[in-house]
C-alpha positions in Angstrom: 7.2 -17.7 104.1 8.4 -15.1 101.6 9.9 -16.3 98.1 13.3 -14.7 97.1 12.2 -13.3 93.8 15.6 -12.2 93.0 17.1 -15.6 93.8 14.1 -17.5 91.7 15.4 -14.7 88.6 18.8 -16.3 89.3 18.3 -19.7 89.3 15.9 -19.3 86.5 18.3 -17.7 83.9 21.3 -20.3 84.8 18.6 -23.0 84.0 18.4 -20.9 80.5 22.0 -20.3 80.1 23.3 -24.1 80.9 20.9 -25.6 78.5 21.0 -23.2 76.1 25.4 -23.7 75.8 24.6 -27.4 76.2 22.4 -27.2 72.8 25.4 -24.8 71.5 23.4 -22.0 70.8 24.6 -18.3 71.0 22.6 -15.5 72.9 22.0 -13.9 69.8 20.5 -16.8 68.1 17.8 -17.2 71.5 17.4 -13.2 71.0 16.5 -13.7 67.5 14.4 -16.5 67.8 12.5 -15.2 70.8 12.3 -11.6 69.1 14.2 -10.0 72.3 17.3 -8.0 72.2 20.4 -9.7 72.7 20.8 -7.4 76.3 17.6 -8.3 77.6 18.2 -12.5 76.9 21.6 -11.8 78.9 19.8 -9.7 81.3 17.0 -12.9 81.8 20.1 -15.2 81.8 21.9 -12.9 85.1 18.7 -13.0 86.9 18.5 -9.1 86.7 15.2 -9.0 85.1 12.1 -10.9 85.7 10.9 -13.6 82.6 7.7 -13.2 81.9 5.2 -16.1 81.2 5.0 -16.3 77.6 8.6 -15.2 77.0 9.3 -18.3 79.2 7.4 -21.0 77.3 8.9 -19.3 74.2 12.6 -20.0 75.2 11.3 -23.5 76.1 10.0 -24.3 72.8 12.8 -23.1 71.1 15.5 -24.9 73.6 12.9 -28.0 72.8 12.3 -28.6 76.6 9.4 -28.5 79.2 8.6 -25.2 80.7 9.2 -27.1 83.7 12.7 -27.2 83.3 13.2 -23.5 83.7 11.2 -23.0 86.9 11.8 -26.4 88.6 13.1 -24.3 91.9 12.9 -25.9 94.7 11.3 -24.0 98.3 12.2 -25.2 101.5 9.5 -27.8 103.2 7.5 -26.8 105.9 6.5 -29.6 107.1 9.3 -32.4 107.5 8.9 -35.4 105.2 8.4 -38.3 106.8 6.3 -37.0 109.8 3.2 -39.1 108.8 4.9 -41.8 107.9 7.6 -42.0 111.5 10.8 -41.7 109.1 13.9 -40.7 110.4 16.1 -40.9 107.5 17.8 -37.9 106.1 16.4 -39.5 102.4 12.7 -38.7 103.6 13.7 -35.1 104.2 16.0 -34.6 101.1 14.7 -32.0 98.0 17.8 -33.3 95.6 19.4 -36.2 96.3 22.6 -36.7 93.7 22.2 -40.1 91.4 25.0 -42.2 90.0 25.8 -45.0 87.7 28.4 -46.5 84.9 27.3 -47.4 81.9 29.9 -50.5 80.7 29.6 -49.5 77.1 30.8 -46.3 77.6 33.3 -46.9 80.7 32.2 -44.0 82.4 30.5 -42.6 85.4 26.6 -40.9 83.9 25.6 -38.5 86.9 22.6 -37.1 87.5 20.1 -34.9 90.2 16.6 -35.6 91.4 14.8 -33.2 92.8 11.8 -33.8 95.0 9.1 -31.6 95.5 8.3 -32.3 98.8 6.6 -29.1 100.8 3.4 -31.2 101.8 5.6 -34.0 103.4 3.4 -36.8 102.0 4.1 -39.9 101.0 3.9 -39.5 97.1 5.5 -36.6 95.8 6.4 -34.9 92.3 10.0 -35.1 91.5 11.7 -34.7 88.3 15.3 -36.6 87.1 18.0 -34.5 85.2 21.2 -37.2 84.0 23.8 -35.2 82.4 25.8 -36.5 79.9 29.3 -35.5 78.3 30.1 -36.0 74.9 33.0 -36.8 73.0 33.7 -33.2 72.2 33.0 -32.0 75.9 29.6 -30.3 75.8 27.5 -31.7 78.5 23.8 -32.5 77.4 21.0 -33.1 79.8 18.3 -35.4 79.6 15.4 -34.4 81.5 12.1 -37.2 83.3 9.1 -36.2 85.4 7.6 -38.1 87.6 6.9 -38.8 91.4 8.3 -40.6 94.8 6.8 -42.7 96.7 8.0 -43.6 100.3 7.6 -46.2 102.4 9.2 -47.8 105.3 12.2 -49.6 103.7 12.1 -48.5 100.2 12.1 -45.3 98.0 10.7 -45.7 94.9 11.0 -43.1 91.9 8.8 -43.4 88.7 10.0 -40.9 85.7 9.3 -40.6 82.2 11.5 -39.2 79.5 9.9 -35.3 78.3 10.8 -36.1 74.9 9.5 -39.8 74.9 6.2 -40.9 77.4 7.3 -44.9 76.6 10.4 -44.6 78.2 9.7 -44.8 82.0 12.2 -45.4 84.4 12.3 -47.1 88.2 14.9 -46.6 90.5 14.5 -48.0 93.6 16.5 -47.6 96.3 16.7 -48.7 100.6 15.7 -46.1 102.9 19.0 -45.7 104.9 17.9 -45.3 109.0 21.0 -42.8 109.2 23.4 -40.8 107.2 25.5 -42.0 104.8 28.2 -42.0 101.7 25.1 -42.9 99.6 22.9 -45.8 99.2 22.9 -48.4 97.0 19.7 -48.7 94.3 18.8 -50.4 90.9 17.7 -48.2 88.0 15.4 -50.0 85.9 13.9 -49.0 82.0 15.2 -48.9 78.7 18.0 -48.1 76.8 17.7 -45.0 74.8 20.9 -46.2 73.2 20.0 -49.9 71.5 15.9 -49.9 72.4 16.4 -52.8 75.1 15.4 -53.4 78.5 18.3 -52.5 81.2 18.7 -52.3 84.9 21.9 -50.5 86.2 23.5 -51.1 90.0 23.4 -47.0 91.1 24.4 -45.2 94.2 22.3 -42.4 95.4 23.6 -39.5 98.1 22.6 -36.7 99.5 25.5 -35.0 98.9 27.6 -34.6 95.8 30.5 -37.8 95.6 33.6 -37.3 93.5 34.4 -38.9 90.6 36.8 -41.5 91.7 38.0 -44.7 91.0 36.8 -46.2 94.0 33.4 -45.1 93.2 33.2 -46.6 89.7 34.5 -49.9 91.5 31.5 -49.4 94.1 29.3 -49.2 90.8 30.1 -52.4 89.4 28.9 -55.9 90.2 31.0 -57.7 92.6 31.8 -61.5 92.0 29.6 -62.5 94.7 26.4 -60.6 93.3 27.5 -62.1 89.7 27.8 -65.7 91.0 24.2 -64.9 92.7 22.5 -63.7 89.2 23.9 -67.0 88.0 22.2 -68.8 90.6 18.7 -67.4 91.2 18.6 -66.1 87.7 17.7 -62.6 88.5 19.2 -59.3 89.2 19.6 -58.3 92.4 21.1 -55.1 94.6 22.2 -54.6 98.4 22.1 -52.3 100.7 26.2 -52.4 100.8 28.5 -49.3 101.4 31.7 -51.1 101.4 
């Protein structure tokens, strides 16, 4: 199957261009730091012109990220996850599935994508976890894990660790839906980068992108039934509910 260079160009330069506004930094100040022209960093950041190798890992060092970041693009399977394993569900044969929860302290919905690098249509693949996060002042910042999925019959289970921080690992866990739907209900397990405690969040998962909505924050929260449950077996539990 032939790659799309140009299209790889594109996708690589908005990778550059989002997280270098995110971290507030000016074209000039990437040019300077890279020892490029201001033209040819705007030129990488159109997708007109090719990055080279070295010129890549330099704009990841300076934008303090993985590499990985930049060229995490994503080519289409060609063999159908969940083949070996006799899965039908449209989660098996997803490369970004779009993750949401609401942190209480905050009162807002935290949104992020996972993409799964699945061409070999195994039952462990890599995968990497981007939550984006907007501040008070309305720049979005991104927080960026590696890691892998591992499929199985009933379950999907995603292991990441934060790029800046190996100790923080996270587990999300979510049910392997037999058919298509608004999203599926999962628990996202680690610890806070806020306050340095363990925390497990009720989370929705979709394959396609779900507007922000009241309804959906209400979705996100623990009903009274799985509160008086908690209470009563003394552990945290989610379902597989869409209502």
């Amino acid at each position: 199957m032939a790659v799309d260079i140009s299209e790889i160009n594109k996708y690589v330069g908005e990778r550059i261009r989002t997280i270098r506004k995110g971290k507030k930094m000016s074209i000039q100040q990437l040019a300077d730091a890279i020892n490029k022209s201001k033209a040819c960093v705007s030129k990488y950041e159109k997708g007109e012109i090719t990055v080279d190798i070295p010129t890549l890992f330099e704009i990841a060092e300076v934008l303090e990220i993985l590499p990985e970041r930049l060229i995490d693009y994503q080519i289409k399977p060609k063999v159908e996850i969940g083949s070996a394993l006799g899965g039908t569900s449209s989660f098996f044969k997803a490369s970004k599935l779009y993750f949401y929860y609401c942190d209480g302290r905050f009162t807002n919905i935290k949104e992020g994508v996972i993409n799964i690098q699945n061409e070999n249509g195994g039952a462990v693949c890599p995968a990497n976890f981007i939550i984006n996060i907007k501040t008070e002042s309305g720049y979005t910042t991104e927080i960026f894990y590696t890691g892998t999925v591992t499929y199985s019959d009933m379950l999907i289970r995603f292991s990441f660790q934060n790029q800046y921080n190996a100790l923080e690992e996270d587990l999300l866990y979510i049910f392997n839906p037999l058919e298509y739907r608004d999203g599926t209900s999962g628990l996202l397990c680690g610890i806070s980068s806020t306050d340095l405690v363990p925390v497990a969040y009720k989370c929705i998962v979709s394959i396609n992108p779900i507007q922000e909505t009241d309804t959906l924050k209400e979705r996100l929260k623990f009903t009274k039934k799985e509160l008086s449950q908690i209470r009563k077996m003394n552990m945290l539990t989610v379902t597989n509910d869409f209502n």
